[in-house]
C-alpha positions in Angstrom: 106.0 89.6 125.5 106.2 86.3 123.8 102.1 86.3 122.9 103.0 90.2 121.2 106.0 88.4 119.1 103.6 85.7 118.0 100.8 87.7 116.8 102.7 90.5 115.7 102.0 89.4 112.0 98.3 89.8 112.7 99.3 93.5 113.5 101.1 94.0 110.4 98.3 92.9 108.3 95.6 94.8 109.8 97.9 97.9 109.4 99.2 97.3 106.1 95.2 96.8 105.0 94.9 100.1 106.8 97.4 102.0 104.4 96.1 100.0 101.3 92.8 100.9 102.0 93.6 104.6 102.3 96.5 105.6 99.7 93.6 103.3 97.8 96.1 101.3 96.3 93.0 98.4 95.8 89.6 98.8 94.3 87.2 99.2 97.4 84.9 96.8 96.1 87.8 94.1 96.1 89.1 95.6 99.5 86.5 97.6 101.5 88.0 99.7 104.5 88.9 98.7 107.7 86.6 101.1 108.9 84.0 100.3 106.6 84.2 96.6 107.5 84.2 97.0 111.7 80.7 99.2 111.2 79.3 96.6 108.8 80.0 93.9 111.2 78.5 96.2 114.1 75.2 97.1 112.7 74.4 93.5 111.5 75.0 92.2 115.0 72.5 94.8 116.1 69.9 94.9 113.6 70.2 91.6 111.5 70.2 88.2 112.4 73.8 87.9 112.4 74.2 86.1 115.9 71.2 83.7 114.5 73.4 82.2 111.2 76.4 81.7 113.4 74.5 79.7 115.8 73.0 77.8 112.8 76.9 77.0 111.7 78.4 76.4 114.6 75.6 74.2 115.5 76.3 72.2 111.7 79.8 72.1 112.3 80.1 70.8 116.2 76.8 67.6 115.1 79.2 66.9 112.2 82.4 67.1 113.9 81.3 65.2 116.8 79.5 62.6 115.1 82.9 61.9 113.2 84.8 61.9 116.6 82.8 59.5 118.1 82.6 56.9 114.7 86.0 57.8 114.2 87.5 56.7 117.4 85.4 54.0 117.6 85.7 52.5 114.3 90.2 53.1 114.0 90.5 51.3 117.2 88.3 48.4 116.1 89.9 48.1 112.9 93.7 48.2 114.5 92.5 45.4 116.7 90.9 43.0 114.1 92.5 41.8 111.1 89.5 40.9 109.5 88.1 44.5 109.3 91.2 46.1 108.5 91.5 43.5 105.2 87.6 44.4 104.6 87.9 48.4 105.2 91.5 49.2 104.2 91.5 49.3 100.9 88.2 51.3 100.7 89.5 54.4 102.8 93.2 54.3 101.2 90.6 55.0 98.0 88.1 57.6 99.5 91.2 59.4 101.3 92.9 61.6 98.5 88.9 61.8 97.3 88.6 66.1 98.0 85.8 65.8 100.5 84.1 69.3 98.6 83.7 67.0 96.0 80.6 65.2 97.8 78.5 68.3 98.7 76.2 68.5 95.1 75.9 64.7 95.5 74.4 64.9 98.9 72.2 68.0 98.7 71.2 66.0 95.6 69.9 63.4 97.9 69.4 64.8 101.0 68.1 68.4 99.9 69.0 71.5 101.7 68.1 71.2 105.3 70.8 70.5 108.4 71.0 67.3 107.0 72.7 67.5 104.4 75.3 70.2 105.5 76.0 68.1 108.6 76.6 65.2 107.0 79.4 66.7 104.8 81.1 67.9 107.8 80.7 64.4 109.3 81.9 62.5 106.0 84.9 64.9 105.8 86.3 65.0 109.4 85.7 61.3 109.8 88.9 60.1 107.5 91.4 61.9 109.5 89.8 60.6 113.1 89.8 57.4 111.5 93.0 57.0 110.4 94.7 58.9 113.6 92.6 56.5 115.6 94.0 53.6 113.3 97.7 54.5 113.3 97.6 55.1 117.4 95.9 52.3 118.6 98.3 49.9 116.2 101.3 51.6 117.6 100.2 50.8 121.2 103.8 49.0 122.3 102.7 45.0 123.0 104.8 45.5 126.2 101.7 47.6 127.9 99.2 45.1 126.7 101.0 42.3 127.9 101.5 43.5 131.1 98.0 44.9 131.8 97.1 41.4 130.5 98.7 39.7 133.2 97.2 42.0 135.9 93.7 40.7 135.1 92.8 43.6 132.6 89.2 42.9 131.0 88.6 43.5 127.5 87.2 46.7 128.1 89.4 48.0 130.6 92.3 47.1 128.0 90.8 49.3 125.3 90.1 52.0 127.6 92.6 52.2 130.3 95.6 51.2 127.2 94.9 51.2 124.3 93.0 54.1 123.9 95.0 56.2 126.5 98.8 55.3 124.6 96.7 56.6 121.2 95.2 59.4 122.6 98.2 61.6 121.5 98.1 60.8 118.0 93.5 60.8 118.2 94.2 64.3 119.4 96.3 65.5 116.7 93.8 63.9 114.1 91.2 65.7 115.6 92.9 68.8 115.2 93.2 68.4 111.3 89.3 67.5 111.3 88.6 70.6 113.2 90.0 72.7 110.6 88.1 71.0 108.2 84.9 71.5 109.5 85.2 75.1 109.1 86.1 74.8 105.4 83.9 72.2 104.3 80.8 74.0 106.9 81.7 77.3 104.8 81.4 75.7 101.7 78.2 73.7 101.9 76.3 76.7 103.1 77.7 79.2 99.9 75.9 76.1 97.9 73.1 74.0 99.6 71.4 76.7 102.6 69.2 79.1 103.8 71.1 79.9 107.0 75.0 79.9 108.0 77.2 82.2 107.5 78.5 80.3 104.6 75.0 81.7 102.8 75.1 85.0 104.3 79.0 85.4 102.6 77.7 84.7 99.0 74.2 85.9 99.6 76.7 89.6 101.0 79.0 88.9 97.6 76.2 88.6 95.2 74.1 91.6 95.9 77.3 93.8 96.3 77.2 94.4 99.8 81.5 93.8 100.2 82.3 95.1 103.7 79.5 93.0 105.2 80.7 90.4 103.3 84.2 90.5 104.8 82.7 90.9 108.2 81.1 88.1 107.8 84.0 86.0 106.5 86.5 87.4 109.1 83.6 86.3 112.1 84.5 82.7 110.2 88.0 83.2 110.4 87.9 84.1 114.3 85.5 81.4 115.5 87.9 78.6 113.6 90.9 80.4 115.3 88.9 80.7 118.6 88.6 77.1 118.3 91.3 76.2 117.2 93.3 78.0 120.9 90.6 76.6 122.8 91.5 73.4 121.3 95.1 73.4 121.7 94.5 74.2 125.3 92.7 71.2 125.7 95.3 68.8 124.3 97.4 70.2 126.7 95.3 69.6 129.9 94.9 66.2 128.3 97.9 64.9 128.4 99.3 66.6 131.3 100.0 63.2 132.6 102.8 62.5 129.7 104.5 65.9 131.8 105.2 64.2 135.2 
């Protein structure tokens, strides 16, 4: 009962597109049918290579996302824990921070062409801020009770980073990732629209430009359920995380 009451807003707009669509209150070409739109999306996972430019994006988006996990983690930890890097990096990501990350994708298919490359690394520069900075703010909130204690057990360097200091900042790493997540999808979308030959960011402008509007919002609405697929999945997982904050 309580999953109907949260989506019920999802129903409302799929039937409210319903009655726009047929009292044709809306051009067709700015909203195409529900219909229209379902059989669209049907025959090009039949016949075209539909399934083949998803894989491509998903493929972009999860190198670029996890690449930024792993330097992100990596890199906000070891800048919480040394005041050295923090004075030589801080200033540098308080400037590239408000920096709107769409902004870099000309620049790097300028210097990396068009190929994965290019497309993966403006996922990577784009999710690896908010990592980063989660990363940062978690590990520097790590109370100095827990390391002194596990300092006087014996705990190694390593086993401090991992066993403390990373666990007590895992909450706030999760939520960062979260953020990032979501902007793979925008920033995965708009690199292919400008600098590829495969994605379904180039199959939505590739669909918009020759017309072809209710395979175009097939397409876009695919996008819209993977990064909401991902995005439950996701939340799931945060949960299973940090089961151990429950008992």
């Amino acid at each position: 009962m309580n999953l109907a009451i949260r989506y019920s807003p999802l129903l409302l707009l799929l039937i409210s597109w319903v009655i726009i669509s047929r009292f044709g209150l809306v051009s067709p070409d700015m909203l195409p049918a529900v219909e229209e739109v379902a059989i669209k999306w049907w025959q090009m996972l039949l016949h075209d290579d539909l399934v083949v430019h998803a894989a491509f994006s998903l493929m972009r988006a999860a190198s670029g996302l996890g690449l930024a996990i792993l330097v992100g983690i990596g890199l906000g930890i070891l800048i919480a824990k040394s005041k050295w890097m923090e004075l030589l990096l801080q200033p540098m990501l308080t400037f590239l921070y408000p920096l709107p990350k769409s902004a870099l994708i000309p620049v790097i298919i300028i210097w990396l062409g068009f190929g994965h490359s290019a497309q993966i690394t403006v996922i990577f520069l784009g999710c690896l801020l908010p990592v980063l900075l989660s990363s940062f703010n978690g590990a520097r909130g790590v109370e100095t009770t827990l390391i002194w204690s596990a300092q006087s057990l014996g705990t190694t360097r390593w086993g401090m980073l991992r066993h403390v200091i990373f666990r007590a900042a895992l909450p706030e790493i999760l939520s960062g990732i979260r953020i990032s997540l979501a902007i793979s999808f925008v920033l995965l979308i708009s690199a292919e629209m400008v600098g590829a030959r495969k994605g379904m960011g180039f199959l939505i402008a590739f669909l918009g430009d020759s017309g072809e509007y209710p395979g175009m919002f097939a397409v876009a609405f695919m996008v819209i359920f993977f990064g909401f697929a991902t995005d439950r999945f996701y939340l799931w997982m945060m949960r299973y995380l940090l089961r151990y904050r429950e008992g």
